[in-house]
C-alpha positions in Angstrom: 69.2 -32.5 106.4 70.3 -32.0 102.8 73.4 -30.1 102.3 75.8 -29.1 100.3 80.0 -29.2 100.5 80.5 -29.7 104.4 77.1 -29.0 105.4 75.9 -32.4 107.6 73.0 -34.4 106.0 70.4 -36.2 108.6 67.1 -36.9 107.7 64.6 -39.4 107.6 65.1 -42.2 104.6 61.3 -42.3 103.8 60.3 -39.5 101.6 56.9 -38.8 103.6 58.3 -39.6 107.1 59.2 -36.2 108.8 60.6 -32.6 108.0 63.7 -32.0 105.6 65.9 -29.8 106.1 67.5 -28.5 103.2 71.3 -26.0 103.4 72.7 -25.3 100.0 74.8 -22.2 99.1 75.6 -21.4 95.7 75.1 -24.8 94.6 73.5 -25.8 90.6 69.7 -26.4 90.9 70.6 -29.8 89.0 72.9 -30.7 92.3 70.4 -30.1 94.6 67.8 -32.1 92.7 70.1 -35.1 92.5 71.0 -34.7 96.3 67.1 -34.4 97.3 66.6 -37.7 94.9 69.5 -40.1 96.5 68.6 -39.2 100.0 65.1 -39.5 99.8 64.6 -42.5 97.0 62.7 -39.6 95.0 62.5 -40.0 91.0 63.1 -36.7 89.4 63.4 -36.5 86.1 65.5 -33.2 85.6 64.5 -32.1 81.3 66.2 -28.8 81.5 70.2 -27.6 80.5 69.8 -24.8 83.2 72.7 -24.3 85.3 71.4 -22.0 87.8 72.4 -21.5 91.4 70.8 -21.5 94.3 71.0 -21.2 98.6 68.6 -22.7 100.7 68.1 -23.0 103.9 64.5 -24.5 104.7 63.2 -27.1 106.4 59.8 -28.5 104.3 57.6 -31.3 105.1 58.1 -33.7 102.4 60.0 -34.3 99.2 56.9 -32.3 97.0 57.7 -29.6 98.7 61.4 -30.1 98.5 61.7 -30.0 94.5 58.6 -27.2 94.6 61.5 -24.9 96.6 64.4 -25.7 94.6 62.6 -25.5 91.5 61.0 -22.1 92.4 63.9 -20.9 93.0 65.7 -21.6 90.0 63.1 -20.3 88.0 62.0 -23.9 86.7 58.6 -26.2 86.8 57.4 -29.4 87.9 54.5 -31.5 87.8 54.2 -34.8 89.2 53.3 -38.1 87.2 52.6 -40.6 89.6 55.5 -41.1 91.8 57.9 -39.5 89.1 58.9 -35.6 89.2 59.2 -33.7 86.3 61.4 -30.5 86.2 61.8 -28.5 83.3 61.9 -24.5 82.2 58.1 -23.2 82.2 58.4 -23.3 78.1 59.9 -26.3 77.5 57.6 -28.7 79.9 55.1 -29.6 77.2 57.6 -31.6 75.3 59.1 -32.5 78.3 56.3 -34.7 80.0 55.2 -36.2 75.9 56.6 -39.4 76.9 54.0 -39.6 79.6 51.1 -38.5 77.6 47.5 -40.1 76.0 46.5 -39.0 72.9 42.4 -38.9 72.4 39.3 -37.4 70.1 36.6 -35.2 71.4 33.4 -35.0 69.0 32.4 -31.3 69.4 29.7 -29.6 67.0 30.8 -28.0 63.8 33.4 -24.9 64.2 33.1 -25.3 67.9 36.9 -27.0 67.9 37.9 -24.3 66.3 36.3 -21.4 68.2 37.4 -23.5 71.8 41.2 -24.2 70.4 42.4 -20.6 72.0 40.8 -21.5 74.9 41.7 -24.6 75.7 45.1 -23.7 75.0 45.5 -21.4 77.5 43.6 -23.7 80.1 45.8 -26.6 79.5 49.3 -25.0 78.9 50.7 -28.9 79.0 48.8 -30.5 76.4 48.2 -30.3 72.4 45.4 -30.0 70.7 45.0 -30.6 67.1 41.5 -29.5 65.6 40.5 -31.9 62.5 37.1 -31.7 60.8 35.1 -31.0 64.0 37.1 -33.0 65.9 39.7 -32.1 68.5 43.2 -34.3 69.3 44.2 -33.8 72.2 47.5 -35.5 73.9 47.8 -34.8 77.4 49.0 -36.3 80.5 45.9 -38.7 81.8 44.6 -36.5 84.9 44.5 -33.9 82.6 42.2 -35.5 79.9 39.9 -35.7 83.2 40.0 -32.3 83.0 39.9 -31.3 79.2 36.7 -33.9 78.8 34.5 -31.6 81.5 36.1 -28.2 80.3 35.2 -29.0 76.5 31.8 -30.1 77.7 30.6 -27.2 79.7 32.4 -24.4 76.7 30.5 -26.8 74.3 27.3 -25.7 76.1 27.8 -22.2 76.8 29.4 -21.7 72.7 25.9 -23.3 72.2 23.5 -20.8 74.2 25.8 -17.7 73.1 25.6 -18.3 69.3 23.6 -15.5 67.9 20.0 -17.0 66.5 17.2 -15.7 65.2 13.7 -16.3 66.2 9.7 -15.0 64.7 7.4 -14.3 67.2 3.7 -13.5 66.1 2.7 -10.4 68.0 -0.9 -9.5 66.6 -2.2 -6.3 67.5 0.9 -5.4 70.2 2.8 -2.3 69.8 6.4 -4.0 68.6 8.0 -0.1 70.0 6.0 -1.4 73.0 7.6 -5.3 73.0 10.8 -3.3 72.5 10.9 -1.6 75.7 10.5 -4.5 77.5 12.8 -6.5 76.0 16.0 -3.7 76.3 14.9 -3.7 80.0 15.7 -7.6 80.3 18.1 -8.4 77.7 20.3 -5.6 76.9 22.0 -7.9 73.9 18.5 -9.1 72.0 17.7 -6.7 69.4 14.0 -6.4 68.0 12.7 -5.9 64.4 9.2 -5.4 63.0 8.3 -8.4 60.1 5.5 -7.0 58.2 2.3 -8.8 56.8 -0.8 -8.3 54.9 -1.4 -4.5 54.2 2.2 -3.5 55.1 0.9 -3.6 58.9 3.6 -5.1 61.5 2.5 -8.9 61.7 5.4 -9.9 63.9 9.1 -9.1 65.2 12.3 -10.8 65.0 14.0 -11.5 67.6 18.2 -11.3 67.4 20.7 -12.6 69.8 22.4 -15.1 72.0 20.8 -18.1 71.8 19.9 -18.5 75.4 18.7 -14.9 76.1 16.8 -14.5 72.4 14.8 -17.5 73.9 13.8 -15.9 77.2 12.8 -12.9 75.3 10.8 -15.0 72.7 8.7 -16.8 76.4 8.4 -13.0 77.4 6.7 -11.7 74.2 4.6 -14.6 73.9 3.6 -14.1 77.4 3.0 -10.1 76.8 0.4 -11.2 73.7 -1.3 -14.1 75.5 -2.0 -12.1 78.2 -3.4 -8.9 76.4 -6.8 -8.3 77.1 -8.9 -8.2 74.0 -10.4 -5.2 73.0 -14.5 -5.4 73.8 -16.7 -5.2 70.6 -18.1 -1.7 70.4 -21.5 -1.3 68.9 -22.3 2.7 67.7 -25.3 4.1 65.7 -24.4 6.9 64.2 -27.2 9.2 61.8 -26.0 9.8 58.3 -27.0 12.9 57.1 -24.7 14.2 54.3 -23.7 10.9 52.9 -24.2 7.8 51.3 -24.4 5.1 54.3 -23.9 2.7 51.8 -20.5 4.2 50.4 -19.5 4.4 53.8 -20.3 0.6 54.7 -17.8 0.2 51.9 -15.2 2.5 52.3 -14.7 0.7 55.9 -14.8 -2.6 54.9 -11.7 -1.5 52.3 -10.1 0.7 54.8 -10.7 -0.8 58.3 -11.2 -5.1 58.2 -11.6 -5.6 62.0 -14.8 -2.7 61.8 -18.1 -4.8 60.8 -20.8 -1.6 59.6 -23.8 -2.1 58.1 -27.1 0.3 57.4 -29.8 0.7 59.7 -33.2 -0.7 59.3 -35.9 2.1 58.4 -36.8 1.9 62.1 -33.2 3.6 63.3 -33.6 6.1 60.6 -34.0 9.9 61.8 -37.1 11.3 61.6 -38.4 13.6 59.1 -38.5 17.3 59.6 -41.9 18.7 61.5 -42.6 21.0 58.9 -43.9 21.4 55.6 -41.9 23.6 52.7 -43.3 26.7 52.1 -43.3 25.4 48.1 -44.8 22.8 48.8 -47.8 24.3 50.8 -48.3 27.0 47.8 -48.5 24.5 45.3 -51.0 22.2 46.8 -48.6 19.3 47.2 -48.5 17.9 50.4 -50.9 18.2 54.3 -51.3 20.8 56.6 -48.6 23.6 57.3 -48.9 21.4 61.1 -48.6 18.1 59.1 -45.1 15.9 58.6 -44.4 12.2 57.4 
């Protein structure tokens, strides 16, 4: 038992051994501290000028636990450094567990030091950081550096696939309204926008976002126009009978460059009228009235 002005004190020497039983009444948190320390061989390290009081009056299972109690209930921190106890106000324990600290450099890409810093901070409330020319410094106790080296790793990778990017994507002949829809469906954040080619007709789209989603959209497009069935070739005669078929070959090869047209041969070409004009039977010119060539 730890206690305080007459209270008896019994417990077990070894600070892992048994239950303690702790009895304080209006008594400074450093006292306790300093009581829980000589009767249990503890080191604690006490960084803090607060002279608050506490009662207890709890038994706990080992001297962790002990200082974990007395601390909470002054309103103070701890963390434990090997076999040493730290105990400081929450806003002062930073600079009070430096002397324990590693300092070390993490190669991150460019501006991602910068864009983790906030982050990190807030992760690691114990250690600083010090960005420097896409480098961090970071001095920190050495379980945390465990700790700081996977945390900067994975927000390294996921800063990576959540920049915004921008990627091409050929779509030949598919509706990019139609690619649109698709896309919104899937990836709510990728944005598309028509590139235009040759003629001022829609060649491609662009596609804008997070790195990792603007590439799943890009695989989707490109799987959309792979797997379009082509359009079968169409062949049409069709009888001219006001025009030039000639000015029309033209006029679609200028107008229309995936239509082939050509003229007929004399043996597609209509038939002529079964009749003979009325001029031409007065006149002389020509057969019978019957007659046609």
């Amino acid at each position: 038992m730890i206690g305080a002005a007459l209270a008896p004190m019994a417990f077990a020497q070894s600070p892992n051994s048994g239950p303690i039983r702790m009895v304080f009444s209006d008594t400074q948190v450093s006292t306790v501290l300093k009581a829980i320390g000589t009767r249990t061989g503890a080191n604690i390290v006490f960084a803090g000028k607060d002279k608050a009081m506490v009662t207890l009056n709890v038994t706990v299972l080992n001297v962790e636990q002990a200082v974990q109690i007395a601390t909470s209930a002054a309103g103070l921190s701890f963390r434990r450094v090997g076999q040493l106890y730290v105990v400081a106000p929450s806003e002062q324990m930073r600079q009070a567990l430096e002397p324990y600290t590693q300092r070390t450099k993490f190669v991150l890409g460019p501006g991602v030091a910068e864009r983790l810093l906030p982050v990190a901070k807030e992760a690691f409330p114990h250690a600083s950081f010090q960005p420097l020319a896409g480098e961090l410094y970071v001095r920190a106790l050495p379980e945390d550096l465990v700790e700081i080296r996977t945390f900067l790793t994975r927000m390294d990778s996921i800063s990576d696939q959540t920049q915004q990017v921008t990627e091409i994507v050929p779509i030949g002949s598919v509706s990019p309204e139609e690619l649109e829809k698709v896309i919104a469906s899937v990836y709510a954040d990728v944005k598309l926008s028509p590139v235009k080619g040759d003629g001022n007709a829609t060649a491609a789209v662009a596609v804008v976002g997070p790195r990792n989603n603007a590439m799943g959209a890009r695989e989707v497009i490109e799987r959309i126009v792979r797997d379009r069935p082509v359009d079968a070739m169409v062949y049409r005669v069709y009888e001219i009978k006001y025009s030039s078929a000639t000015n029309l070959v033209k006029f679609l090869a200028d107008t229309m460059k995936d239509v082939e047209a050509f003229t007929a041969p004399e043996s597609y070409s209509p038939p002529r009228a079964a009749f003979q004009p009325l001029g031409a039977s007065l006149s002389g010119q020509g057969g019978g009235s019957g007659g046609g060539a």
